[in-house]
C-alpha positions, 0 to 999 in steps of 0.5 A, a space after each residue: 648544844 654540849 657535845 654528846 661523846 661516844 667515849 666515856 667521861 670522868 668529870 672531877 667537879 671539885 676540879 672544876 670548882 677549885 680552878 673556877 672559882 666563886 661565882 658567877 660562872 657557868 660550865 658546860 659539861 656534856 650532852 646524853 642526846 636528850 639532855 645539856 648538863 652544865 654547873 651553874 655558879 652563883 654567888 651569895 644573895 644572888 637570884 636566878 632569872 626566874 622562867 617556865 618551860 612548857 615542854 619539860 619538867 627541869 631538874 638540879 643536883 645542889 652542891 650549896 644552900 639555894 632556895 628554890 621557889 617553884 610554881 605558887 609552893 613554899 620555898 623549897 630549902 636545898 642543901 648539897 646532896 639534894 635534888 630539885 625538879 620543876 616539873 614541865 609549866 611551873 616557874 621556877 627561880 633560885 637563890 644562893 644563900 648564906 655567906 658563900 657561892 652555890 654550885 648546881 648540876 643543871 639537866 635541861 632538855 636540848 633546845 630548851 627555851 629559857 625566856 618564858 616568863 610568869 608572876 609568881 602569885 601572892 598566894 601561897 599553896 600546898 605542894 600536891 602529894 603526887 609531886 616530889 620535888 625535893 629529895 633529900 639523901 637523909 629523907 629517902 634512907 629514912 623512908 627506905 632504910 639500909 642498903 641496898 634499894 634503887 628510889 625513882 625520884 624523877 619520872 618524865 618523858 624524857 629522863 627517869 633519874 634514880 637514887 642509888 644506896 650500896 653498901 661497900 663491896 656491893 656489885 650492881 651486875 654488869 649490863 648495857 643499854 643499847 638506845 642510850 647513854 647513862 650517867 650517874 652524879 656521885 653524892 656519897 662514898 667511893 665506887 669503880 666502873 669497869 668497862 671491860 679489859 680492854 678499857 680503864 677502870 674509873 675510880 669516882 668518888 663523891 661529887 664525881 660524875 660519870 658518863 658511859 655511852 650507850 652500847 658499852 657493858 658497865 660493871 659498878 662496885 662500892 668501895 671504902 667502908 661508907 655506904 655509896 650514893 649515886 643518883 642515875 639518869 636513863 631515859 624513860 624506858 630505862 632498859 638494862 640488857 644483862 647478857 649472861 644467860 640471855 642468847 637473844 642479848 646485843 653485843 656490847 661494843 668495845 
């Protein structure tokens, strides 16, 4: 289990990559205490180990072009940018195409077993209309339009996962979350969290990740002149606490 910190967190991926290498490789990254998260590197015509987990449903963000078959449904083609979820009983395996290594941001429940296995069948079926497992930043802002909107694309029991779109000098009103930890990954533009007087600004940019523990008050703002992307994991309630004009509100910690 990857640590769960009670400090916040800047992770530079590009960092990560860059001192990494090509694949394969794996890092670890942190824990928000229901999820391990880490980046998986894989090198061209490489297949993962294909597995099932009966308990949670799996998710990725994708920094390169893998395909992913999922459960007995078509082979879903992924691009940076995008989200991948396999939702809990339904197989999954992945495959880096095209001339270089992928990246993927893994999110799996602590604990999870990843030695369960199953065939995928020879017959081909339609994804149900009722599962989204694929979001594409160019499909969601067609289907919502412009800035600003907050699109749900992962809802289980454990995580809730949002898609966020500002436009830049957009706030996001500042809040804290008493029972748990929130993160956001990057994927467009530039934006600042500040944490208080007392603590630093953060200043991420696209393939950044953020991570600020529970209890801390977070005020988020789009910078630049592009439209910012951030994709957000709370648990499943996904309770935010806004204090002004709220005498009943927590006390945010220092």
């Amino acid at each position: 289990m990857a640590e769960v910190s009670t400090e916040p967190l800047h992770i530079k991926t590009s960092e990560i990559i860059a001192e990494k290498g090509e694949g394969p490789w794996y890092e670890s990254l942190f824990s928000d205490g229901r999820n391990n998260t880490g980046l998986i590197c894989d090198a061209p015509g490489t297949a993962s180990d294909h597995h099932w987990h009966s308990d949670f449903g799996e998710f990725w963000v994708v920094m390169g072009n893998i395909d992913f078959d999922i459960g007995d449904y078509p082979t879903i083609h992924a691009s940076k940018g995008d989200i991948v979820c396999a939702p809990a009983g339904e197989r999954h395996q992945m495959m880096t195409v095209g001339d270089e290594s992928s990246v993927r941001l893994h999110i799996s429940k602590i604990g999870s077993n990843h030695d369960l296995k199953k065939d995928r069948s020879s017959e081909i079926v339609p994804i149900p209309d009722e599962l989204e497992l694929h979001s594409t930043l160019a499909g969601v802002i067609e289907q919502k339009g412009e800035p600003q909107w907050v699109s749900s694309v992962i809802q289980n029991p454990l995580n809730t996962g949002n898609l966020i779109y500002s436009a830049p000098g957009t706030p996001h009103n500042a809040h804290l979350h008493p029972d748990f930890d929130e993160w956001w990954a990057i994927l467009q533009g530039e934006l600042t969290w500040d944490l208080g007087e007392k603590r630093p600004t953060y200043n991420v940019k696209q393939g950044d990740i953020m991570f600020v523990p529970r209890g801390l008050k977070h005020y988020i703002l789009t910078h630049g002149e592009e439209n910012s992307f951030r994709f957000a994991i709370t648990d499943s309630e996904g309770l935010h606490v806004y204090q002004e004009g709220d005498e009943d509100a927590p006390p945010p910690r220092e």
